[in-house]
C-alpha positions in Angstrom: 189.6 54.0 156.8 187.9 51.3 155.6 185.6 52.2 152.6 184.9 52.9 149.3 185.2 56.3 147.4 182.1 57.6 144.9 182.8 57.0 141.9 181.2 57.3 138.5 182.0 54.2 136.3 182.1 56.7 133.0 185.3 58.6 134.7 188.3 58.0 132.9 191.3 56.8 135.2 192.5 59.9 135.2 189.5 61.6 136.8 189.0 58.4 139.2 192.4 59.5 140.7 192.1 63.1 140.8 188.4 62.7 142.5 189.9 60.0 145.0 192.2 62.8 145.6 189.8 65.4 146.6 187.9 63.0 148.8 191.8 62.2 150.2 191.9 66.3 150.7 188.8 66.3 152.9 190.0 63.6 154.6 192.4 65.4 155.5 191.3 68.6 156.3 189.6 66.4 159.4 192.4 64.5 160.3 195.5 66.2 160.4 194.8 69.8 158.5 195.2 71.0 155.0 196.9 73.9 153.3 194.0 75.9 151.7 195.5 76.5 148.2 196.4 73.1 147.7 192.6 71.7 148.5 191.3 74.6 146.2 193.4 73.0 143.4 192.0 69.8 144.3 188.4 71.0 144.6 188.6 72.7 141.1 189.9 69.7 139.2 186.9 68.0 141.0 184.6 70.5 139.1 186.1 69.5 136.4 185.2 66.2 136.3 181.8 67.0 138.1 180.7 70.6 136.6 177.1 70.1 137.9 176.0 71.4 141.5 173.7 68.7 141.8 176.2 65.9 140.3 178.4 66.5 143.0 175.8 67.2 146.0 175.0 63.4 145.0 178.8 61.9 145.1 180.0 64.3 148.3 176.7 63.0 149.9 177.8 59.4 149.0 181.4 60.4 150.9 180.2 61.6 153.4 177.5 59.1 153.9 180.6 56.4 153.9 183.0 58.6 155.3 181.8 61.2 158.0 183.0 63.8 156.2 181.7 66.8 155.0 182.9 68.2 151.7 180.8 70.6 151.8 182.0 72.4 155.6 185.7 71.7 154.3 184.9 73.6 151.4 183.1 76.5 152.9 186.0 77.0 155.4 188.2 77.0 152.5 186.8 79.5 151.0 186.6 81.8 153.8 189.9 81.5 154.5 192.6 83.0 152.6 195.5 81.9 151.0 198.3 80.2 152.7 196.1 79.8 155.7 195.6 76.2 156.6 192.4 74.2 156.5 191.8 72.1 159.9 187.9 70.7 160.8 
């Protein structure tokens, strides 16, 4: 895909990766499937970097404006599924 990931410019390197890598995990979860514990990881390390609800309503809105994507639906099926199951939208 051609486009460019949300980002806040006050993210350290470290959390630019690790949130490009969620947005790569939801990505995913549409494309080709995702295993559920490894997206969870993801997701947490997300909240990490954006604690707020409403911080990251406004950046997964901004993927999925760019993207198609849902964050959001990828997460909910995550977390009604169990673990080992695999994530596929």
């Amino acid at each position: 895909m051609e486009y460019q990931y949300p980002i806040d410019i006050d993210w350290s390197t470290e959390e630019i990766v690790d949130a490009i890598a969620f947005f790569e995990a939801v990505e995913q979860a549409y494309e080709k499937g995702i295993e559920r514990d490894m997206l969870m990881t993801k997701y947490r390390r997300f909240k990490e970097i954006v604690p707020s609800i409403a911080g990251e309503k406004t950046i997964c809105k901004e993927f999925e404006e760019v993207s198609g994507y849902s964050s959001y639906r990828v997460i909910q099926a995550a977390k009604a599924g169990a673990s080992g199951d695999r994530i596929k939208l």
